[in-house]
C-alpha positions in Angstrom: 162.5 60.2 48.5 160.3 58.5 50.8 157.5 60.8 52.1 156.0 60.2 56.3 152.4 58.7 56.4 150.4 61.5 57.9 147.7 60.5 60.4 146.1 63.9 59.6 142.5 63.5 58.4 140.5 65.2 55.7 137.6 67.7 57.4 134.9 68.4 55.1 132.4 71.0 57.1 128.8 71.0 55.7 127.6 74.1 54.5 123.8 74.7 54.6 124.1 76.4 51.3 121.7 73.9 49.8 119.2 74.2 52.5 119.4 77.7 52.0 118.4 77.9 48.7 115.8 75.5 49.0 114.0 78.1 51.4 114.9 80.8 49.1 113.4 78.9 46.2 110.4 77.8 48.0 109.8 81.6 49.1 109.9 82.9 45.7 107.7 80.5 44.5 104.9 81.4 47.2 105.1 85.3 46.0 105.0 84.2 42.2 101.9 82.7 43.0 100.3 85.7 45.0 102.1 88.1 41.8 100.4 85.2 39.9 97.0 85.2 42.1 97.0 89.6 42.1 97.8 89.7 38.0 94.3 87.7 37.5 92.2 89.5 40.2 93.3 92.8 38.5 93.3 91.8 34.8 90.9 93.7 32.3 87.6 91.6 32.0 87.6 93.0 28.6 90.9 92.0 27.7 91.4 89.2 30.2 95.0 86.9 29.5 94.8 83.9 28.1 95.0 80.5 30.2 98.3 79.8 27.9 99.9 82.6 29.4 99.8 81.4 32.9 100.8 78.2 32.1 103.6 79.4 30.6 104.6 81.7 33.0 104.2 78.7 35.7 106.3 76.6 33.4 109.0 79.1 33.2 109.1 79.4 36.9 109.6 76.0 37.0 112.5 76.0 34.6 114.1 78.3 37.0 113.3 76.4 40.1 115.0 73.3 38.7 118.2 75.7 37.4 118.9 76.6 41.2 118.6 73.5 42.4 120.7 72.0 39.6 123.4 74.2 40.5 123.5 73.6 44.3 123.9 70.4 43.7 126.7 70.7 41.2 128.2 73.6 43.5 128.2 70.5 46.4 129.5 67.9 43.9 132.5 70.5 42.9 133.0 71.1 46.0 133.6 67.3 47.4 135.6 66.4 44.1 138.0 69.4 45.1 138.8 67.8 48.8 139.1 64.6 47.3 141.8 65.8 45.0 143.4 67.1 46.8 143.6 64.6 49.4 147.4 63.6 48.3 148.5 66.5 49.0 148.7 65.7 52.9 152.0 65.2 54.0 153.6 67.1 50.9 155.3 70.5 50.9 153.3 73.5 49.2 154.9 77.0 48.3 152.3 80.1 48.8 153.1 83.8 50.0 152.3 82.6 53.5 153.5 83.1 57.3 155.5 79.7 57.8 156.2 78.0 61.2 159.6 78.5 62.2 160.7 75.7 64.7 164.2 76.3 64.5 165.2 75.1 61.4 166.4 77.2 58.3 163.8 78.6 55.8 164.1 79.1 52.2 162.7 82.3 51.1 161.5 82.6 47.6 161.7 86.1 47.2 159.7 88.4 44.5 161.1 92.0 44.1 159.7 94.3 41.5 161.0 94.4 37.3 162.9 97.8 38.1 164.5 97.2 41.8 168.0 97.4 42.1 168.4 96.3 45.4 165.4 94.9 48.3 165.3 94.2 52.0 163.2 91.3 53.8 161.3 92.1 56.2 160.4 89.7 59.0 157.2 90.1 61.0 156.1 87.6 64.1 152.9 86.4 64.7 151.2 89.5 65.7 152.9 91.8 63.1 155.6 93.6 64.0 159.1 93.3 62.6 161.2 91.9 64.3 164.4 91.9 61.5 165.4 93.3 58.1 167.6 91.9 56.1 169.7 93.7 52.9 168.9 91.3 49.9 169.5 91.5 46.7 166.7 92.5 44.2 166.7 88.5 42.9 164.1 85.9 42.8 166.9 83.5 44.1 166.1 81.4 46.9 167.4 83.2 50.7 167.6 80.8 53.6 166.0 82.2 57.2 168.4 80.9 59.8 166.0 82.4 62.1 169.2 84.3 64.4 168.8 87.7 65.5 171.1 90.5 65.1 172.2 89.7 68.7 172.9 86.3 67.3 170.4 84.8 69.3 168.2 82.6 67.6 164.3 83.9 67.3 161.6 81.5 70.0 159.6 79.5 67.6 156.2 80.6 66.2 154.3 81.9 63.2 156.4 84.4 60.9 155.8 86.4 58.0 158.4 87.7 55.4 158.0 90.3 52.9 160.4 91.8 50.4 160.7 95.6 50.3 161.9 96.1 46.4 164.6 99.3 46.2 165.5 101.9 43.1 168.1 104.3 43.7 167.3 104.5 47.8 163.7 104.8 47.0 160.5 101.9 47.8 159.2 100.9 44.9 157.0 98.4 47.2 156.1 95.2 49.5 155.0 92.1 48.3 154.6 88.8 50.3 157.6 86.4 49.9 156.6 82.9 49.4 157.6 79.7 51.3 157.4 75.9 51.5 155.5 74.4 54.3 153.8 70.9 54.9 149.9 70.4 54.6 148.7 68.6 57.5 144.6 68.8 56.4 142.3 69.7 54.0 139.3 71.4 54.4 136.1 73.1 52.7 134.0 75.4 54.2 131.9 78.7 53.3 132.1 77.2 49.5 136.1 77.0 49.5 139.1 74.5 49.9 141.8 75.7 52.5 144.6 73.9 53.3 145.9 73.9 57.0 149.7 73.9 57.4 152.5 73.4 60.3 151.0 75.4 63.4 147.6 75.8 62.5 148.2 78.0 59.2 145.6 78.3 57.5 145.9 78.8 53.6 143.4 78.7 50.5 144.4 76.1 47.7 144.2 78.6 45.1 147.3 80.6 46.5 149.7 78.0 45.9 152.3 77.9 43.2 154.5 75.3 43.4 153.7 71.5 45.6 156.8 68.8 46.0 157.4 65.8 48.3 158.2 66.5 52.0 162.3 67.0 52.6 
């Protein structure tokens, strides 16, 4: 199956985490030394510390300064190895218990009703949250296909929609969970330390929720 070259590019957005904890560094390094600076004024002249002692404690600092900074830049490394990973994942199809962009073509639901339901109902919400359908399901993790028609039979205007499945026992709600769905990454991005992935009509979704990726139908 041939998959579309995507024009879509790859944002990475610049965090100042770095900077940050530069500053933080450099800040607790100026009151070490005026903790340092008190701890001498103040010291017994009959028992005063030895020299050996500060230099250790100004060694240990330093340990800990060099630590930090280690780790920023290994936070920043992970961080630009995870984007470029998952750079060929544009233009592919990625399933996650998502809202999905309905443009008028079917939607295969992946459903997830609970161990002891008997029987479920999905539940679809627009953009803005309210239901707008419910559908009588089966309690099976079968794939359902969204035709996207109304019980008028008119077919639903595009936009965002979520789906959740109501899981039944005996007439009773046992619960909600999110039903999950396939839709195409357009970009990557990291910011604020993690990697989202934005989807068909802006959706915006976190790598780490996705559970199954294939080639674009």
């Amino acid at each position: 199956m041939e998959i579309a070259q995507s024009t879509s590019t790859i944002a990475v957005n610049n965090t100042q985490a770095p900077a940050e904890s530069q500053s933080a560094v450099s800040s607790d390094f100026e009151t070490f030394l005026r903790m340092l600076t008190a701890q001498m004024n103040n010291q017994d002249p009959l028992n005063p510390v030895e020299s050996t002692d500060f230099a250790t404690q100004l060694a240990t600092f330093s340990g800990v300064e060099q630590a930090v900074l280690t780790n920023d830049l290994l936070r920043g490394l992970s961080l630009q190895l995870g984007v470029s990973g998952l750079a060929a994942w544009v233009g592919k199809e990625v399933r996650a218990p998502a809202p999905v962009y309905f443009d008028g073509a079917p939607v295969t639901l992946h459903p997830n009703p609970a161990a002891t339901s008997t029987a479920g109902e999905i539940v679809v919400r627009d953009a803005g949250g309210a239901v707008v359908q419910r559908l009588a399901s089966p309690a099976t993790t079968d794939p359902v296909q969204w035709d996207g028609v109304g019980s008028n039979g008119d077919r639903l205007p595009n936009g965002v929609y979520s789906f959740a499945f109501v899981s039944l026992r005996d007439g009773q709600t046992l619960g909600e969970n999110p039903v999950e769905t396939y839709s195409t990454v357009k970009e990557v991005q990291s910011t604020g330390g993690q990697t989202s992935l934005v989807m068909d009509g802006g959706i915006v979704i976190l790598s780490g929720d996705v559970t199954a990726l294939r080639n674009a139908s």
